[in-house]
N, C-alpha and C positions, 0 to 999 in steps of 0.2 A: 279719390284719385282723379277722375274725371268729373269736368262741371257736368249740369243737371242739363243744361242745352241741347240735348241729344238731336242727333239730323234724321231717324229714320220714318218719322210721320209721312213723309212722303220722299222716297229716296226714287231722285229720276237720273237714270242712264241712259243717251244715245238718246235723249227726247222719251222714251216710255218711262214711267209713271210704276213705281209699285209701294202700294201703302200698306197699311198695318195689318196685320194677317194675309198677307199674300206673300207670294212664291213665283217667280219668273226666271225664265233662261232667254237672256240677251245676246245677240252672237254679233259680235265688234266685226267689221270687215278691217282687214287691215292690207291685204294686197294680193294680187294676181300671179299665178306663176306663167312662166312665156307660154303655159302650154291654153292658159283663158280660166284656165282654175281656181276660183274663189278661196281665198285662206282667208278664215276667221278664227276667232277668239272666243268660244264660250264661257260666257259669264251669268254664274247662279247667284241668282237674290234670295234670300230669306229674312220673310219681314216680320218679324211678332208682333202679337198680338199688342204689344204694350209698348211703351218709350223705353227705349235703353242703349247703349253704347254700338256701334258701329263698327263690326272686326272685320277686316278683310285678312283674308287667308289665300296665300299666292303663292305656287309651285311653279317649276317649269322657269324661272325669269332664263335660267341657264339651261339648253334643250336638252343637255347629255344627262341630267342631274334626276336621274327616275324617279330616288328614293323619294323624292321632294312631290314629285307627280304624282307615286302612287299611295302616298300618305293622305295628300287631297283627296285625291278617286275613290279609295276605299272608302273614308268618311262619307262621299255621297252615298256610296252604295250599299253601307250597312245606315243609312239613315241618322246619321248624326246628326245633321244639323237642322233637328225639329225644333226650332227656335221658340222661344212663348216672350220673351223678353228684348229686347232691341236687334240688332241688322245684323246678319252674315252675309259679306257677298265673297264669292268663291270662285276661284279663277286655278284652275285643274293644270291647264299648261298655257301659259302664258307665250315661249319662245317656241311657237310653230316650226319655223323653219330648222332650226337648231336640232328641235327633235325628230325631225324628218332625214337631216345628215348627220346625225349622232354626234353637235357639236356643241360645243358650248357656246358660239357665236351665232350669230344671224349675219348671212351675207359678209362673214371675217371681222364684224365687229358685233363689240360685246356692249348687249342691250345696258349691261350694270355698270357699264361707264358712260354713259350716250345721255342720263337725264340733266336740266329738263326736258331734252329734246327738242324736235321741230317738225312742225306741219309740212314742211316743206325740204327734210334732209334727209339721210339714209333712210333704209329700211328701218332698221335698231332704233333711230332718233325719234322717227313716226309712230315707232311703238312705246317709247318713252314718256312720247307728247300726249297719245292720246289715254295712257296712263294715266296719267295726271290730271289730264282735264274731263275723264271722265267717271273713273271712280274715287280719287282720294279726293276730290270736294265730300265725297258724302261721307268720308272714312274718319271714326276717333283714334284709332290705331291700327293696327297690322303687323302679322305674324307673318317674314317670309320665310320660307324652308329651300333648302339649300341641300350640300353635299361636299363633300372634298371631291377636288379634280386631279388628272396627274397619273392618277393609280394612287393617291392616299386619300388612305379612309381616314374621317374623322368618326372620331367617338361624340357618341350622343351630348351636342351641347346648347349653350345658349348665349347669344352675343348678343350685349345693348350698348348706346352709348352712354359714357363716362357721363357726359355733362348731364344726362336727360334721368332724372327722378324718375318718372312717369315709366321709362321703361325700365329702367332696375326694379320697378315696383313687378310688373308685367314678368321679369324673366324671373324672380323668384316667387309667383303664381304657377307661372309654367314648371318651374321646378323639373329642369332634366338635372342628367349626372353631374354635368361641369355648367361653371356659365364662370364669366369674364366680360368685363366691359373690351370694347375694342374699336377703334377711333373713325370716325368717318371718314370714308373716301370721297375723295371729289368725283363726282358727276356720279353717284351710286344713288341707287332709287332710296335708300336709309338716308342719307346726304340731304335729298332733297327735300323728303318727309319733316326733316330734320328743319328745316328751313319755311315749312309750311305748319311748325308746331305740330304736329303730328308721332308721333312715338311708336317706335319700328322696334318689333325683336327678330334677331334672324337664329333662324336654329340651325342649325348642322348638323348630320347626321349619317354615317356610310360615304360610298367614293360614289366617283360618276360611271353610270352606265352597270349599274352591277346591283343588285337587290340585295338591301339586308333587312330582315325582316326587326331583327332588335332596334332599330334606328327607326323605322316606318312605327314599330309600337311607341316609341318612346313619343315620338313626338306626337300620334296619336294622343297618347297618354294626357301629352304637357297642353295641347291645343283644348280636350274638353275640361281639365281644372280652369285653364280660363273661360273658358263658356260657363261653366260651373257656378265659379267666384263669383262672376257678374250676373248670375240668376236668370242666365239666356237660355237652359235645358233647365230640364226637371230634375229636381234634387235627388230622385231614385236613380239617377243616370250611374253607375256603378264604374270607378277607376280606381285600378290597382295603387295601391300605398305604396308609398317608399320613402327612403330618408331626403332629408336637408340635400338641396345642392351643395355640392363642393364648388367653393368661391375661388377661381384663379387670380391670383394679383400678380405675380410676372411668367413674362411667356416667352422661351427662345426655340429657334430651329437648332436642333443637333446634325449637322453638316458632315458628308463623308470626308474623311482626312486623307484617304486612297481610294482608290478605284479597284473595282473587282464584282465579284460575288456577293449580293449580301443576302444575309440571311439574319431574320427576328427571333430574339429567343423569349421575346415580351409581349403578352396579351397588348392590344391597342385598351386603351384606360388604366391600365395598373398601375397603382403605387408601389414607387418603387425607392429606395434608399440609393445614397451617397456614393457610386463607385460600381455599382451593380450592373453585371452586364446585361447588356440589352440585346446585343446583336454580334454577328463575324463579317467581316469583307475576308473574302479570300481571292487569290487570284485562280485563272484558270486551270492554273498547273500545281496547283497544290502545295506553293511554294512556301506563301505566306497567309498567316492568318491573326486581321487585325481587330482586335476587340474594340467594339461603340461601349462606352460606359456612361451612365448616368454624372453628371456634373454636380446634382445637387438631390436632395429629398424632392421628392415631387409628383407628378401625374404626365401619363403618356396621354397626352389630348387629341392627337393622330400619329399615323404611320403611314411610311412608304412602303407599297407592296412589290413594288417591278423591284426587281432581283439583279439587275445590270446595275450600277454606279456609278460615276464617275467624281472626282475629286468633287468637295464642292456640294455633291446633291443633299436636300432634304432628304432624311433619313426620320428624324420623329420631329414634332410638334410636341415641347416639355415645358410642362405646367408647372409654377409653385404656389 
């Protein structure tokens, strides 16, 4: 899948130097709060012993987005990433500021539309810029982890682009529940990768701000099969089985048709048949009560959990 060229013989960040069997934590500065307060970025190297492919694994790009954060954290802290075989560099929370005001933006802009960035513009663009120019030189690919925002959760999934081999090869190694290809945004850190030959899967998993432990496993899960595959941990490394991804080929919002009350009568992931109700709008007073039905055979890929409506809202994310 990957040429033999491997970068981590000597993978250097911010100027320090870490070569093959070493292990360092780098701490990126990236800006000041009014109060003189140093915000930085910690970033962990893991160098193996031997040549082999170069994962970066990056939570946090969205600061409200936990599950993403604490899928990262846990992995350091129960020791995962004893590497014997090429680079992990690991980046725990990436959008400082975001998760310091539980938002999804940095200073009202969002770091995932802000690449390539610049040394010299917003907060978001400067962290964009030194993205780039400081770990994905040394990167063969990259796992970013995510979350639905909103109040809807998404079910454990896996997004590559259409056009990129390399990553449709990557999301069915990862092997969550659902995966779909799904088209690059402009100015998105996947976008840019994208443009620097570089192959991005992004996972999704649970809503923002809220912990699910199924979603934190899964991608657990899907992140050591690829460590695994590419013989960067030890073969005893022990990960639960399970079937084949479910491959989504079309995907639409099921949109409320009235405003009210709503209420899910559908596990988030179910398959669900042709007509099948999914949900009630009711209004306040008890007046009316409007059935969400299924459009087609298919898979509930996320849902809306806020319970207010209005004409118009996303209501589920439906997979065929």
């Amino acid at each position: 899948m990957f040429k033999q060229n491997f970068k981590n013989q000597i993978v250097e960040i911010r100027g320090e130097k870490i070569g093959l069997g070493e292990a360092k934590l780098i701490k990126i500065p990236v800006d000041r709060l009014p109060t003189g307060t140093l915000i930085e970025i910690p970033v962990y190297v893991f160098n193996g012993d031997e040549l082999g492919p170069t994962v970066l694994l990056q939570g946090g790009l969205h600061g409200d987005e936990v599950n993403s954060i604490e899928l990262v954290r846990r992995m350091l802290i129960d020791k995962s990433y004893k590497i014997h075989r090429g680079c992990v560099i690991v980046v725990p929370l990436l959008n400082v500021f975001g998760f310091l005001n539980l938002s999804r933006d940095m200073h009202g802009k969002d770091v995932n539309r802000s690449f390539p960035g610049s040394k010299k513009g917003s907060l978001a663009g400067r962290m964009a810029y030194y993205l780039m120019k400081e770990l994905i030189k040394n990167v063969d690919f990259a796992i970013d982890f995510h979350t639905g925002g909103a109040q809807r959760n998404n079910f454990p999934q896996i997004r590559y682009t259409p056009q990129d081999e390399r990553g449709f090869e990557l999301a069915k190694i990862f092997n969550a529940p659902l995966m779909f290809s799904s088209k690059l945004i402009p100015k998105s850190f996947r976008n840019q990768c994208y443009k620097n030959n570089i192959p991005v899967i992004v996972y999704e998993g649970g809503e923002s701000l809220r912990l699910d432990e199924d979603a934190i496993q899964q991608g657990i899960n899907g992140t050591l099969r690829i460590l695994k595959h590419f013989k960067m941990i030890h073969k005893s490394v022990s990960i639960p089985k399970k079937s084949t991804s479910i491959q989504v080929y079309k995907r639409k919002w099921i949109r409320a048709k009235v405003a009210g009350l709503f209420n899910t009568k559908i596990a988030n992931g179910a398959s669900v048949k042709k007509g099948e109700v999914l949900g009630n709008i009711m209004d306040t007073y008890g007046e009316t009560n409007f059935q969400v039905k299924a459009p087609n055979d298919g898979y509930i890929i996320s849902k809306n959990n806020f319970p207010i409506v209005n004409m118009g809202d996303a209501l589920f994310h439906f997979g065929e």
